[in-house]
N, C-alpha and C positions, 0 to 999 in steps of 0.2 A: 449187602451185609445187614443181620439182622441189627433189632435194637440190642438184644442180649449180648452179641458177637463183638458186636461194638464198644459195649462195654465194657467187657471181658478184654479185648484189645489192649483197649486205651488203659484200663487199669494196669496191667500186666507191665507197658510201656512205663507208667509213671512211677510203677513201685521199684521197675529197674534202673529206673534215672536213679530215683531214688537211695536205694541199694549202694549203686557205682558212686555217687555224692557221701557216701556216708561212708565209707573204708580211708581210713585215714592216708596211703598211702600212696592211692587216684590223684590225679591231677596235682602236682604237688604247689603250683604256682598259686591253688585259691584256697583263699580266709574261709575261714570258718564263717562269718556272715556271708560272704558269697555262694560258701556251697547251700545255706541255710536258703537264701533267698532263691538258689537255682531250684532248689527241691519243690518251694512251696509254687513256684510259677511253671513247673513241668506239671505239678500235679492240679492245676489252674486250669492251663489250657488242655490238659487231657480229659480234665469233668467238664469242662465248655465244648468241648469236642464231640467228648462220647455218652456223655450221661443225660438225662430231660432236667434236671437240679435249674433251680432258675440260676441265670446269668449271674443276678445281682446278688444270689446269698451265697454262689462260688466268689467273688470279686469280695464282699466281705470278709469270708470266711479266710481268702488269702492274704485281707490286710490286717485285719485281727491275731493273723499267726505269723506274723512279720513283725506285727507290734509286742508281743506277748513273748518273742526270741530275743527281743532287743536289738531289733537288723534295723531299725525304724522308733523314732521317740513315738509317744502318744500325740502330741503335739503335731507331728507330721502327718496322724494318720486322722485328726478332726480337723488339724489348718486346713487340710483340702476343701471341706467342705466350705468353707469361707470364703475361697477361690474367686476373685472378681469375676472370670469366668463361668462358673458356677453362677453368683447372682445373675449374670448378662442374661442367661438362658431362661432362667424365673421370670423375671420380669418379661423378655420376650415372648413369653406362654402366655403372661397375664395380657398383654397388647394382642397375643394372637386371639386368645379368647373373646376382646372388644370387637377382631374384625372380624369375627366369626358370628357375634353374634347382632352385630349391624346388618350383615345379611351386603353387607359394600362387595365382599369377594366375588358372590353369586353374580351383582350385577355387573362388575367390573366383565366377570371371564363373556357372562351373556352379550355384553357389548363387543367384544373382540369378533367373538364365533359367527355372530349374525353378520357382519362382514364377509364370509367369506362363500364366493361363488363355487369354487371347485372342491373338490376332495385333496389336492394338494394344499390349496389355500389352505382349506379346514384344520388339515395336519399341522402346518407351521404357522397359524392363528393361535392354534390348542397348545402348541408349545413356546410360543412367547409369554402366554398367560401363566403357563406354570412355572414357564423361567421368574415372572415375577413375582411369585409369592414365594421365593424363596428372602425375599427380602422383610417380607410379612408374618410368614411360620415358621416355626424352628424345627429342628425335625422332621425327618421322611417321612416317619406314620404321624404326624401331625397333618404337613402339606396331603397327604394320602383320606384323609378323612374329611379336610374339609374341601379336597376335588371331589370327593366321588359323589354328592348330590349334584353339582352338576354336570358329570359324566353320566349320573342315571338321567336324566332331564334330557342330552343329545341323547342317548339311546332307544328315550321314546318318540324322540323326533325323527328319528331315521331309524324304526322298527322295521321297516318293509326293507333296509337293506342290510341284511345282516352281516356282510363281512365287513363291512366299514366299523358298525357298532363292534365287533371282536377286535378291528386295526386300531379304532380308538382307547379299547378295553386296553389293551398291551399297551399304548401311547403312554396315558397318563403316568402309571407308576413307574412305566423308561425313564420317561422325562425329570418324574421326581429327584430318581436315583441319581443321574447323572446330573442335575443342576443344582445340586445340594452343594458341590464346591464354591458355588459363587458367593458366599458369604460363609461367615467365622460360624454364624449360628443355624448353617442349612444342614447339620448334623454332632451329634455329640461328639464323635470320633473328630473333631477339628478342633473340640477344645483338649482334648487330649492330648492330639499333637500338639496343641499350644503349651501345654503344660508340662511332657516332656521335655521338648525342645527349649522352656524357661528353665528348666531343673536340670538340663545335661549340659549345656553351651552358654546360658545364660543372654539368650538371644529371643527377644518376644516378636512374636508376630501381633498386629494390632488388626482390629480391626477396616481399617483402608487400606492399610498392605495385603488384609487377606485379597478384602475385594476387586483391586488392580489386579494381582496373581490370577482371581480364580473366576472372575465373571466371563472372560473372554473366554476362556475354556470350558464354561461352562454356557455360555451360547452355541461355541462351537459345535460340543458333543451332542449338544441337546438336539439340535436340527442335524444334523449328522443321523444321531441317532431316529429321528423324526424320519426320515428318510429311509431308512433299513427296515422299519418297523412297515412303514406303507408298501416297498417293496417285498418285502417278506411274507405279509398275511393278506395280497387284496390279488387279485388279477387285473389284468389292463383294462380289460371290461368293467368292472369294478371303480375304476379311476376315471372313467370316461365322462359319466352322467354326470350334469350339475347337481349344486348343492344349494338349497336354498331354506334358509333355515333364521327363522322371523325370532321377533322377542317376544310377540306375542305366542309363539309356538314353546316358545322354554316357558313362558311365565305359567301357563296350564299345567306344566308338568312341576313347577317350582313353587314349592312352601313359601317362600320369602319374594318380594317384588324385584322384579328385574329391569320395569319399565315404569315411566312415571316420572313426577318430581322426585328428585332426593328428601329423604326424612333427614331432618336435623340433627338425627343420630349416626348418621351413616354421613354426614356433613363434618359434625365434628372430628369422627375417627379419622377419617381421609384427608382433614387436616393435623390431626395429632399422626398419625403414621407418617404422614410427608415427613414433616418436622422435626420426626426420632432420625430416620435416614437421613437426612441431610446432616443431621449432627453427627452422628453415626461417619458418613462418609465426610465429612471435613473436622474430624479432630484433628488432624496436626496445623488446626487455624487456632480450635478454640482449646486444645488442651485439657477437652472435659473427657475422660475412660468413657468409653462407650458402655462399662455396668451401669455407672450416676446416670447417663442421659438415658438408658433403659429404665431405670428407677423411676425418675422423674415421669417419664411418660406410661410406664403401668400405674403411678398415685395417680395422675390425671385420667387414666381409663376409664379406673376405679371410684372414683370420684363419685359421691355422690351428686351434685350438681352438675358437672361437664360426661362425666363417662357413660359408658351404654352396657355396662356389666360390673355385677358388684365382686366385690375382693375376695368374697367366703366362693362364689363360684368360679371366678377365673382361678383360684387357688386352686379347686379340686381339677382342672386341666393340668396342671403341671405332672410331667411323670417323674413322682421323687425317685421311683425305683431305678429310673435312668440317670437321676442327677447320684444317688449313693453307688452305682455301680462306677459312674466316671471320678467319685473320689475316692474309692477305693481303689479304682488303676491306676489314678495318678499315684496313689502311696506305693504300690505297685514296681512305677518307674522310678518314683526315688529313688527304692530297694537296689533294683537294678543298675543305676548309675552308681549312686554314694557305695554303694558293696563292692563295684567291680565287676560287679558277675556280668553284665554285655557288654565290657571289654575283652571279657576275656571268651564271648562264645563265641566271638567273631575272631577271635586273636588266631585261628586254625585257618581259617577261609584265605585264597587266593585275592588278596586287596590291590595287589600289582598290576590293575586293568585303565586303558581309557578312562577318563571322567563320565562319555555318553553310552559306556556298555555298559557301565557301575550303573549305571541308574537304568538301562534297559533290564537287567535283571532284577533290579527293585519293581518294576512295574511288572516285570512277567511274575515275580512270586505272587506283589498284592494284587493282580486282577484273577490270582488262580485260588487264594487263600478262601473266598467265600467258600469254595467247595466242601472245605473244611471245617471252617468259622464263619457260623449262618449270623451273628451279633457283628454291624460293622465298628461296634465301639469295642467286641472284644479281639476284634482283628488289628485295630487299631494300638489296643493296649501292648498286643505281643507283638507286634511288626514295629512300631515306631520306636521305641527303645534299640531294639537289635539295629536296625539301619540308620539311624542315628550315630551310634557305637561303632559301625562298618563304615559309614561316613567318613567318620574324623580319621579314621586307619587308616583310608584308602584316597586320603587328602581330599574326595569332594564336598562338597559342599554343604553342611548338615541340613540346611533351610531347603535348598534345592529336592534334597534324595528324602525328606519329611514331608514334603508337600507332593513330590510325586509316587511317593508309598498312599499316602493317604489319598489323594485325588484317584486314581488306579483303584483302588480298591473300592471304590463308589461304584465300579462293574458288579453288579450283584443278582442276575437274571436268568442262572441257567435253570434254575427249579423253583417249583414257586413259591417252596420254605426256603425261597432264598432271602429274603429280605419282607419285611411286613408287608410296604407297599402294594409286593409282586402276589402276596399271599392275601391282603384285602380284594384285591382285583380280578383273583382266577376262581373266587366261589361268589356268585352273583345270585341269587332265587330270581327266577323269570325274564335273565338276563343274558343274551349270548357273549361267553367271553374267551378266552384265550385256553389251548390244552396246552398240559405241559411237551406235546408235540412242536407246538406252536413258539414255546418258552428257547426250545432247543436248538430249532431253524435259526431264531432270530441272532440269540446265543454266539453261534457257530460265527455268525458276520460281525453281530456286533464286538465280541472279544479286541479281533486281534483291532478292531479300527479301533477303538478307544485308546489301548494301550499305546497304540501307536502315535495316537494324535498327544497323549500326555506327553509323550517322548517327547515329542515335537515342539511342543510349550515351552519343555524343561529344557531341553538343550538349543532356543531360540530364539522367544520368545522372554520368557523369566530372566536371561542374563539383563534383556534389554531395556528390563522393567528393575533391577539391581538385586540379583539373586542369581549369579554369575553357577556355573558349573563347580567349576574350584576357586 
């Protein structure tokens, strides 16, 4: 479908939602602010769908005209930005940006990889490292920019074997995508669901609950996925020949040192980084919100005496355009909860189902949604509201069927305008990397296991951890 056709569509679609919302004599069970809010969130996700409009001035644009109907105070639609959530994610930038610019990351992953003998080792080496800088970066295309020097760095180390260099090319931003669940902050779509999920039920996820929920499943998928990927893009031949791959071989190819003493800079951060996680992961000891102990550890970064990067530059890392587009869907889900309007989309649907089918169809829509909605924050704005709302109807569990819309929907690989990641890593200059042939093989396998294995979690795992089905 072209771009034009597309739009043409999608407009056509929103102007008739539209249209049918506005005849007074439609639907007669919904408020006036409900139809108001139904209108302006058809015609949301149909320009996120079909138009090129950035994300962030359509998510404006709809909280602005949600505030200016009076569906929503003013209050509502700048508290968001205030969101301790919101701060958390700032200040994570500003700490991502210290350990970015210590050059610690670089030597961290070089120490993992030069361990490993085999091509298999190498695979599940490269994704242990990236499972842990999700604890370090926030954001996909965060983690995505500060792998990819040293995934260019392996690639000149094993230029003579090029399908390894294209298995690796596909690894990194897999792995991204799929281990973005193991922390509150490995994607903006998780403060979202936090946010809804506080604004509908009145039920917060914290940061230690997220990461008990989501690191196991995201070890899981990540070598899971590790696995599909080397099967999928290498021959057996290919997998056969040792791998031998030095520090001195990365450090030629790597701007920043990999090997050596530690610099006092890359000293401190790697003890300021322990520090933030550890408090991070034992709040319900110390009772400090994991925004404050983010704060506290981006002012020490920052510092001029202790930090290894100043405040005016980690500041320009931060992507506000990602932090106003997450407060505007959070104004968004108010709309939609306080109005009515997702109780009542779902008030038609079949809710009379199992607890673990209920949630197998949340995970088949959200690992099929990317198709649709290339933004996982704006997939997240329109799925987690609605299944939240199907949730409570359909007696399970809102925490449960929130967490596995959202985990599911971190599937984002079929095309490589699927997600940034996938789109940083399939155009390399002088680099062999992945065709969207390649995108689509792995695709096909990787889908239904993912979805599968969330299932899996959700309905066996997560009860056992106190996030029961119903």
């Amino acid at each position: 479908m072209t771009l034009n056709l597309r739009q043409a569509v999608t407009l056509c679609a929103a102007l008739s939602i539209c249209a049918l919302l506005a005849v007074p004599g439609n639907f007669p069970g919904l408020s006036g602010d409900a139809r108001l809010t139904l209108a302006v969130f058809a015609l949301a996700t149909c320009a996120w769908i079909g138009t090129p409009v950035d994300d962030t001035y359509i998510a404006l644009g709809a909280g602005l005209a949600l505030t200016a109907t009076g569906v929503i105070s003013s209050d509502t639609l700048f508290g968001t930005l205030g969101d301790e959530t919101v701060w958390l994610l700032i200040c994570a930038f500003v700490l991502a940006a210290a350990v970015a610019r210590s050059g610690l990351s670089g030597r961290a992953a070089a120490f993992l990889v030069s361990g490993a003998g085999t091509v298999r080792q190498l695979t599940h080496l490269t994704t242990a490292a990236l499972v842990v800088t999700a604890f370090a970066v926030p954001a996909t295309s965060g983690r995505a920019a500060l792998a990819l020097p040293v995934f260019l760095a392996l690639a000149k180390v094993l230029a003579d074997r090029k399908r390894l260099v294209v298995m690796l090319a596909l690894l990194f931003p897999t792995v991204i995508l799929l281990s973005a669940v193991a922390t509150l902050i490995g994607a903006g779509a998780h403060l979202i669901t936090v946010s809804v999920l506080w604004e509908a039920t009145g039920e917060r996820i914290g940061f230690t609950q997220w990461l008990l929920l989501g690191l196991p499943l995201a070890v899981a998928s990540s070598h899971l996925a590790a696995e599909a990927v080397l099967l999928t893009t290498t021959r057996r031949a290919d997998r056969k020949g040792p791998v031998r791959i030095t520090l001195a071989q990365l450090q030629e190819h790597s701007e920043q040192p990999v090997t050596g003493p530690w610099e006092p800079a890359e000293t401190r951060c790697a003890l300021l980084l322990a520090t933030v996680v550890t408090l991070w992961c034992s709040e319900p000891l110390h009772q400090v919100p994991p925004a404050v102990v983010a704060l506290i550890g981006a002012v020490v970064a920052a510092s001029p005496a202790l930090g290894t990067v100043g405040l005016k530059d980690a500041l320009k890392t931060v992507p506000w355009a990602l932090l106003l587009f997450m407060a505007a869907t959070m104004a968004m889900g108010v709309a939609l909860a306080d109005s009515g309007a997702a109780k009542w989309l779902v008030s038609g649907l079949p809710l009379d189902l199992p607890g673990w089918l209920f949630l197998a169809v949340v995970v088949a829509v959200s690992t099929a949604a990317h198709l649709v909605l290339q933004s996982r924050s704006a997939r997240s704005s329109v799925l987690v509201p609605l299944v939240v709302a199907a949730a409570v109807g359909a007696g399970v569990n809102p925490v449960a069927a929130a967490l596995a819309s959202t985990a599911a929907a971190g599937f984002c690989h079929t095309l490589p305008a699927s997600a940034k990641p996938v789109t940083l890593f399939a155009d390399l200059p002088d680099t062999p990397t992945y065709t969207p042939r390649d995108l689509l093989r792995l695709s096909a396998v990787l889908a239904p296991l993912t979805a599968a294995l969330v299932l899996l979690f959700a309905v066996t795992l997560w009860p056992l951890l106190g996030v029961p089905v119903r």
